[in-house]
VEXMARVEX-527296 format. One record per residue: residue in one letter; x, y, z of N, C-alpha, C in turn. Coordinates in steps of 0.02 Angstrom, whole numbers, padded with zeros to 5 digits, always signed. Layout:
aXYZXYZXYZ...
REM end
This chain:
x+10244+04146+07784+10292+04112+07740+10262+04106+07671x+10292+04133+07624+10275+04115+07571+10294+04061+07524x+10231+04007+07486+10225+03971+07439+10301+03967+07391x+10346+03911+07385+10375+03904+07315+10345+03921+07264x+10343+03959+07216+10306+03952+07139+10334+03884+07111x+10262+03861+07070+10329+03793+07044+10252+03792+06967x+10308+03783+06909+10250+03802+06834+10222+03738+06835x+10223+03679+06899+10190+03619+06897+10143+03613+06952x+10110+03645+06971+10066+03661+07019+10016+03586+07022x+09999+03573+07088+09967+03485+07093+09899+03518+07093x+09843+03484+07122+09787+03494+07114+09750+03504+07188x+09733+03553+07216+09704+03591+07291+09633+03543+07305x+09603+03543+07256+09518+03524+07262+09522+03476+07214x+09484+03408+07220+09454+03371+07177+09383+03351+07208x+09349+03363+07142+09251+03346+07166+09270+03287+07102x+09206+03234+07121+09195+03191+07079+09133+03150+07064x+09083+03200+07041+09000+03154+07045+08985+03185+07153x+09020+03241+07168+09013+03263+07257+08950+03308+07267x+08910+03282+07310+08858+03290+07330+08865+03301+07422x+08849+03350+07439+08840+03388+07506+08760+03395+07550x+08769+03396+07623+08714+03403+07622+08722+03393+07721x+08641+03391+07739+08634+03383+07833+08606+03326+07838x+08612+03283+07875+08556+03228+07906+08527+03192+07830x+08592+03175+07788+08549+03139+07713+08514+03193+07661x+08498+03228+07683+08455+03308+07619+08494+03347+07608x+08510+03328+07549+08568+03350+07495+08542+03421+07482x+08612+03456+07489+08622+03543+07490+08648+03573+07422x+08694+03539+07390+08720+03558+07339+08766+03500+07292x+08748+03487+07247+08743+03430+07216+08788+03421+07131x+08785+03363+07103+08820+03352+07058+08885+03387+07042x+08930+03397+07068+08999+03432+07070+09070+03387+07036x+09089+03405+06983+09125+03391+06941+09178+03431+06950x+09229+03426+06972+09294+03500+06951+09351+03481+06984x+09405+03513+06957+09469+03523+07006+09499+03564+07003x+09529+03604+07062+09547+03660+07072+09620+03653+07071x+09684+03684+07028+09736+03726+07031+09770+03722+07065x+09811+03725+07122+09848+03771+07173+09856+03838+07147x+09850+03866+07209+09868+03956+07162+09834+03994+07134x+09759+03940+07135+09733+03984+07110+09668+04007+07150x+09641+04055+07121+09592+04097+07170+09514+04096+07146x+09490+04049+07171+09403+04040+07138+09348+04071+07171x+09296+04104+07153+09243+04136+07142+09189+04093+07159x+09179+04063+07224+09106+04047+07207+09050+04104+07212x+09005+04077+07175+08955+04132+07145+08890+04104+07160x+08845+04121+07184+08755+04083+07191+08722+04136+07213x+08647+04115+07201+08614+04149+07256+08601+04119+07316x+08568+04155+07358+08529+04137+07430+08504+04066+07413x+08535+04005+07457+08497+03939+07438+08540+03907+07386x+08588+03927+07360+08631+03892+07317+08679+03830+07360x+08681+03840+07417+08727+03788+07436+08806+03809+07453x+08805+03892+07428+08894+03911+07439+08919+03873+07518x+08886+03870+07565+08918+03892+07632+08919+03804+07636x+08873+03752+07607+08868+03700+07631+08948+03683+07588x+08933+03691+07532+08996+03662+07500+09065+03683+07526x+09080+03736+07545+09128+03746+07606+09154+03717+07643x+09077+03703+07697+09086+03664+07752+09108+03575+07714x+09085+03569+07681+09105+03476+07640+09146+03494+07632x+09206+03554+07622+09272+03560+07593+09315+03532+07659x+09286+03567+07715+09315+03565+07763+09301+03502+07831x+09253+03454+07778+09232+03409+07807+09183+03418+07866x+09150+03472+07862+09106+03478+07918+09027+03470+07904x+09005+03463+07831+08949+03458+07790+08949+03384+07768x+08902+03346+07779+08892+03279+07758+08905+03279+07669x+08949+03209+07653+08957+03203+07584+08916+03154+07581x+08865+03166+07534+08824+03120+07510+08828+03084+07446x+08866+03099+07428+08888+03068+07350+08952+03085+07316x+08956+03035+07291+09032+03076+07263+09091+03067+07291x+09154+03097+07268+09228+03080+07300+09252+03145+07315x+09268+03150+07364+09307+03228+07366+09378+03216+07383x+09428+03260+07365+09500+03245+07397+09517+03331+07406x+09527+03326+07453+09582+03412+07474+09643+03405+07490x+09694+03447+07453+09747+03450+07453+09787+03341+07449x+09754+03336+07406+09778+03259+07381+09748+03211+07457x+09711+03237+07508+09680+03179+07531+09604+03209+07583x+09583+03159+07617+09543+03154+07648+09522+03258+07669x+09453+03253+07653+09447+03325+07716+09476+03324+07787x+09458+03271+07821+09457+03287+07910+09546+03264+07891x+09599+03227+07849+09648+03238+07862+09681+03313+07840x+09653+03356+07771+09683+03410+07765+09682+03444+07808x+09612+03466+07846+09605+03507+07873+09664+03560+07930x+09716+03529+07948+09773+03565+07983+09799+03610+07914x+09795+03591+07870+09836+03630+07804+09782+03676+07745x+09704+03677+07795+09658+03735+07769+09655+03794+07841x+09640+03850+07813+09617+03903+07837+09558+03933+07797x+09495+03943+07863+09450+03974+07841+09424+04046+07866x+09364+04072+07851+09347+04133+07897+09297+04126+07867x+09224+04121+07938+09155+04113+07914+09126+04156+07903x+09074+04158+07895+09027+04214+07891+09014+04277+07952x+09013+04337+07965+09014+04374+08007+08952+04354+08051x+08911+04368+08019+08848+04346+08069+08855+04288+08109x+08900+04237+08105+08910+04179+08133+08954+04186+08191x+08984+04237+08204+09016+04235+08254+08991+04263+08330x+09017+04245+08388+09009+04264+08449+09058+04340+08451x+09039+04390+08458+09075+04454+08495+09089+04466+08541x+09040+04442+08580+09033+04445+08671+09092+04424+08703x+09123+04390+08686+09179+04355+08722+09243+04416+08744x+09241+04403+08796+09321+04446+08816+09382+04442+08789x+09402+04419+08743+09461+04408+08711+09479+04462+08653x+09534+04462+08674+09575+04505+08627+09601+04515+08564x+09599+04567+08511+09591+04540+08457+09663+04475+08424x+09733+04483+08478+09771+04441+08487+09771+04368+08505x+09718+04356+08539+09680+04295+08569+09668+04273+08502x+09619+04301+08497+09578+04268+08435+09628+04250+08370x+09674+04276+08348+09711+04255+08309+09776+04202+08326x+09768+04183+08380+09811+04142+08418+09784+04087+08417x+09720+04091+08417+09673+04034+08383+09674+03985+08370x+09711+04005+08317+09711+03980+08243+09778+03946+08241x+09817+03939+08290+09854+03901+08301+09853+03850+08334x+09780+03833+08371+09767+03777+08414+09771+03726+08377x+09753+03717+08293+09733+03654+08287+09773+03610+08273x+09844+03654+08259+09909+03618+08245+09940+03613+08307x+09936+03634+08367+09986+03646+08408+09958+03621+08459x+09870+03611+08473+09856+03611+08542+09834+03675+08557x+09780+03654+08615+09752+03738+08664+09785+03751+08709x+09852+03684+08751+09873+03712+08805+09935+03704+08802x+09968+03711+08744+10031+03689+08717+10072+03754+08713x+10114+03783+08760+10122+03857+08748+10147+03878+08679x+10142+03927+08640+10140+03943+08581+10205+03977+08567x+10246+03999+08637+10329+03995+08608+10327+04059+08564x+10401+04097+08566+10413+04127+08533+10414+04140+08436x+10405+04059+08413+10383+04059+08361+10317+04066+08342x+10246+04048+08395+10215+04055+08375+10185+04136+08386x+10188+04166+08440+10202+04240+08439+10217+04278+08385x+10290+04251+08356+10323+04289+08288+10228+04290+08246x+10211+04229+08238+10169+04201+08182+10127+04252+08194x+10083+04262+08247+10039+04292+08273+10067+04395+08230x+10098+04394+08262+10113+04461+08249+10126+04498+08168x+10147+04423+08123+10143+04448+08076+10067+04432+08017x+10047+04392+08063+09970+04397+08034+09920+04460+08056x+09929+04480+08109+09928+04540+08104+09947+04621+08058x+10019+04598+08047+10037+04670+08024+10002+04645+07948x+09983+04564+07940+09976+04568+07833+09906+04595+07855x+09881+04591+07881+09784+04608+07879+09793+04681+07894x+09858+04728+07927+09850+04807+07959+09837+04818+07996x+09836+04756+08055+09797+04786+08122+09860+04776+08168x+09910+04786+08166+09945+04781+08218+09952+04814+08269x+09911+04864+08266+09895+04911+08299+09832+04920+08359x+09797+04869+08365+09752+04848+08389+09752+04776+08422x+09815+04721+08423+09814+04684+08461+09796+04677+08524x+09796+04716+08569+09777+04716+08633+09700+04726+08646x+09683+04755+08563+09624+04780+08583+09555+04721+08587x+09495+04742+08627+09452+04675+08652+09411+04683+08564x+09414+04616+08552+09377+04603+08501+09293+04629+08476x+09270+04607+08511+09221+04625+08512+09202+04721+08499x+09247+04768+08511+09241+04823+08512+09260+04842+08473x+09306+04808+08422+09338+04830+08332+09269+04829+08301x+09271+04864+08242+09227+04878+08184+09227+04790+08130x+09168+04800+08101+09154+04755+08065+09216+04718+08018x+09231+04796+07990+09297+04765+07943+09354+04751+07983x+09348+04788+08035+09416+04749+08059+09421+04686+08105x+09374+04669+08110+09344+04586+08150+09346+04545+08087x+09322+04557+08025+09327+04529+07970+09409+04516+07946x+09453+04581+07959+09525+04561+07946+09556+04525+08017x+09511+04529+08058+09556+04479+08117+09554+04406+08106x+09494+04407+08092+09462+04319+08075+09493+04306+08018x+09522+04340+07976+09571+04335+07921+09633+04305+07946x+09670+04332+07957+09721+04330+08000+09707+04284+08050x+09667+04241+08077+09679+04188+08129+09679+04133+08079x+09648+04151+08014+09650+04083+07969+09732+04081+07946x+09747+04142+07949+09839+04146+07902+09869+04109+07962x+09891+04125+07987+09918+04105+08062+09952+04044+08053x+09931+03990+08044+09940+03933+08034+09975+03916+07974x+09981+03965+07918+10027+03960+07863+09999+03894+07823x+09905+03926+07796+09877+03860+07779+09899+03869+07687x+09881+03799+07658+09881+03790+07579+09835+03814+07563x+09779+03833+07577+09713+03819+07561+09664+03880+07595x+09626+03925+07570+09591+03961+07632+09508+03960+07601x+09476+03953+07620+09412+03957+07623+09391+04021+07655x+09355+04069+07618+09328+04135+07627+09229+04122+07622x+09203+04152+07676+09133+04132+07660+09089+04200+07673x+09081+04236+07609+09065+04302+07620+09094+04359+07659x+09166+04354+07626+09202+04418+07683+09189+04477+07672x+09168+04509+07597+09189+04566+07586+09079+04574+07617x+09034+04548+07636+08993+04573+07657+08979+04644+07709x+08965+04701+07709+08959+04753+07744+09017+04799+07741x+09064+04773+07705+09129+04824+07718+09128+04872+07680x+09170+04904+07692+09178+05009+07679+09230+04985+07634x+09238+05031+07610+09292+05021+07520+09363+05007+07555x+09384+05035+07602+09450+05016+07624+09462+04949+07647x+09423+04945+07676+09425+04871+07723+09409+04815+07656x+09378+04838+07600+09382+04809+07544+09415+04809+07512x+09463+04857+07514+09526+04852+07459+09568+04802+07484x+09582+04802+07566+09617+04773+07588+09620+04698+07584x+09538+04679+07591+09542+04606+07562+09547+04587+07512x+09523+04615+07446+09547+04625+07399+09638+04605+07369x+09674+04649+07426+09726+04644+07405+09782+04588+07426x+09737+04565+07488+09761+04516+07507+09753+04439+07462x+09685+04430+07433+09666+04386+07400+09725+04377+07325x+09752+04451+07313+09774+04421+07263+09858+04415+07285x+09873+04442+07341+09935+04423+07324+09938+04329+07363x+09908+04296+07402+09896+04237+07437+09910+04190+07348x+09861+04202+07319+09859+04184+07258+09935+04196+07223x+09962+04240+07214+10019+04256+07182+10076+04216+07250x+10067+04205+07297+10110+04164+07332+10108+04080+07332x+10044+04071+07294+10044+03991+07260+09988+03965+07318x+09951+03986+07355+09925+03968+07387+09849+03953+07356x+09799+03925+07393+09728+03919+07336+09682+03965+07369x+09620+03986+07350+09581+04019+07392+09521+04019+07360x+09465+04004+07398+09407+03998+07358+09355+04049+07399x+09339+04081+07384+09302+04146+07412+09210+04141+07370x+09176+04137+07445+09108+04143+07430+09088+04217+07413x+09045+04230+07372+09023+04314+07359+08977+04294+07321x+08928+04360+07339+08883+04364+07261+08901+04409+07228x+08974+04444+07231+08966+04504+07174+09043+04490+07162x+09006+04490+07095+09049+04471+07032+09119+04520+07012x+09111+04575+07032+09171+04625+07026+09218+04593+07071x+09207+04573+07142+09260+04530+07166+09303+04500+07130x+09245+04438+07074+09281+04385+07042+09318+04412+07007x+09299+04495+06958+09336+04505+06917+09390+04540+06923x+09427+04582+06983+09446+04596+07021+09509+04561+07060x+09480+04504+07065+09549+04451+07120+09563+04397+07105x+09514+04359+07079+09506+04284+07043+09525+04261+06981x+09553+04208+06979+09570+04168+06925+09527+04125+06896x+09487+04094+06954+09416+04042+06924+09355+04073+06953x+09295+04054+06925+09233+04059+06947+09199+03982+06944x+09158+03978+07013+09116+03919+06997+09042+03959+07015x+09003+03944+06979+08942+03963+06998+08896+03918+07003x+08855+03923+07064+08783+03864+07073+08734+03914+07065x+08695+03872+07038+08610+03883+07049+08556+03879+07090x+08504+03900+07102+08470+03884+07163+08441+03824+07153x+08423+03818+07061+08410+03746+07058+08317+03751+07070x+08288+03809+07086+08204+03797+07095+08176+03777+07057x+08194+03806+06979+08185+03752+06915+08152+03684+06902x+08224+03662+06938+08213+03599+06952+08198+03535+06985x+08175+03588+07050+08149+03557+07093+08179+03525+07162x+08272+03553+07153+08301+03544+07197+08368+03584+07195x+08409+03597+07234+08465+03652+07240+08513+03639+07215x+08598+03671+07212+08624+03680+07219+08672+03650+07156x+08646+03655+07077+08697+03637+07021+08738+03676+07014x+08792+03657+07002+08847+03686+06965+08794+03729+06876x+08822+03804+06882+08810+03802+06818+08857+03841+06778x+08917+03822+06797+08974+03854+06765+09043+03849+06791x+09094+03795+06787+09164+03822+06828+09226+03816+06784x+09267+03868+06782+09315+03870+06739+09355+03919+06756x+09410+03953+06700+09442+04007+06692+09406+04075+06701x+09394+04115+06749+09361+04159+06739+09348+04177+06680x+09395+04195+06626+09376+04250+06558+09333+04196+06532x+09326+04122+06556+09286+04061+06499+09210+04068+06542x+09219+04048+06614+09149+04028+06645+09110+04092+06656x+09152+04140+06693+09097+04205+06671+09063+04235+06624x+09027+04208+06604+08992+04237+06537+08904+04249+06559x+08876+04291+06520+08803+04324+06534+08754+04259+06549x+08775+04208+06498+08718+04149+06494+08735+04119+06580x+08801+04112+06578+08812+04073+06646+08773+04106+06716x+08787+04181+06709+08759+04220+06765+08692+04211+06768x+08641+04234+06713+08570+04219+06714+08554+04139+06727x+08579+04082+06709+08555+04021+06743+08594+04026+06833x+08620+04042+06851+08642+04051+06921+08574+04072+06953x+08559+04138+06936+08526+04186+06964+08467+04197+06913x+08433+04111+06919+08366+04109+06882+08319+04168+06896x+08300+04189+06960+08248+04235+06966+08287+04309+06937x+08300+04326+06923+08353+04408+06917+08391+04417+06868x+08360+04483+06832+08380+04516+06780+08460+04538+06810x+08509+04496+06751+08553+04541+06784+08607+04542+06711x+08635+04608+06712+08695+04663+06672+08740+04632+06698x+08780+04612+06639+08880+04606+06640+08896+04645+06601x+08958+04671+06632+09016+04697+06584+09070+04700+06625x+09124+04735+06601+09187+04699+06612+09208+04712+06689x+09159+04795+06689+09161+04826+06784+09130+04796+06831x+09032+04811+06780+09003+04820+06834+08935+04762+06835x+08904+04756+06892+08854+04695+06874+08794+04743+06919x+08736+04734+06879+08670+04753+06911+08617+04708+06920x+08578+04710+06964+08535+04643+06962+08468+04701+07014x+08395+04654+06986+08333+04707+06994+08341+04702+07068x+08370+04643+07102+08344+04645+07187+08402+04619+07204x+08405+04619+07270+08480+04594+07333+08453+04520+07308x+08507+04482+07297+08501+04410+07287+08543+04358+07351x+08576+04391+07392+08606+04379+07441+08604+04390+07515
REM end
């Protein structure tokens, strides 16, 4: 289902003085910002920046240690029926016998229940989260035996499912082949062009420039003796800039221009 456009768009994310973190030891810190509806943000860090913790605080699963957060105008653990995410690949179980249909059926438990039958509407749902990711063709097939990118567009698609406001991306385009990248790619921007928000973890910046409307970038913060500052969030054409990238990515020489970004070592 797609988003109303409306030229008064409310506000998806509010941080306020928000501080993240495990067991009290703060992960990523001093966070000032508010996010758009509609629009599509860039977080940007290196290894140790805090992307994945700040996520998880989005989604209320990361201790807030400071600060006010509101998603989608309230509480995390209340938005959460009206976010969709997809974690990191390495984070997932393969082994499991389920089908790549299962797994996107998912994603309907949290609104509906696990033993709540899912009905011909939720079927419809299922099927067309499928055909937006391209795999409709592979529903039956056992998960675990699809290719990287296409486990990456399934776990996509179990987050759509649910017809969320909000999606949280946490390193998707990692390992993928140019197609399976275009595809997310192309998905990111039309979600965005349907008024929806999306905040996508990456370290490479052609993404941002590419699909995104905002960039936030953290720092590792070694500097200073502790992780995870904000050191830049705005309008892409404003916060992406060379100075912003080099304090991100204190250790690493790294080239902007409008394509392409080089940096001396993998920072990710």
């Amino acid at each position: 289902m797609t988003l109303a456009p409306s030229d008064r768009r409310g506000t998806a994310l509010s941080l306020s003085g928000a501080a993240f973190g495990y067991s009290g030891a703060t992960r990523v810190r001093s966070l000032d910002l508010e996010v758009p509806e509609g629009s599509a943000v860039a977080l940007i860090g290196p290894n140790g920046s805090g992307k994945s913790t700040l996520l998880r605080g989005i989604l209320g699963l990361a201790e807030l240690t400071a600060g006010t957060v509101r998603v989608l105008g309230t509480s995390p653990d209340r938005a959460r029926r009206s976010v969709g995410s997809l974690p990191q690949a390495d984070t997932r179980d393969v082994s499991l016998p389920v089908t790549l249909r299962q797994v996107v059926t998912m994603g309907l438990y949290r609104s509906r229940g696990a033993l709540r039958p899912i009905g011909r509407e939720g079927r419809a749902a299922v099927a067309q989260a499928l055909e937006r990711v391209g795999l409709s063709g592979f529903a039956a097939r056992r998960f675990g035996e699809l290719s990287g990118g296409q486990q990456q567009r399934g776990i996509l698609a179990r987050a759509l499912v649910s017809d969320p406001r909000l999606l949280l991306l946490d390193e998707p385009f990692n390992g993928l082949d140019r197609e399976n990248r275009e595809t997310l790619l192309r998905l990111v921007r039309e979600l965005r062009d349907e008024g929806r928000t999306v905040i996508v973890s990456t370290h490479d910046l052609e993404i941002a420039q590419q699909a995104c409307t905002h960039v936030l970038l953290l720092s590792s913060g070694h500097h200073l003796g502790e992780p995870g500052h904000p050191a830049a969030f705005g309008p892409l054409d404003e916060a992406l800039t060379l100075d912003a990238v080099q304090h991100a990515f204190q250790d690493t020489t790294v080239e902007l221009d409008q394509h392409t970004v080089t940096t001396t070592r993998e920072t990710e």
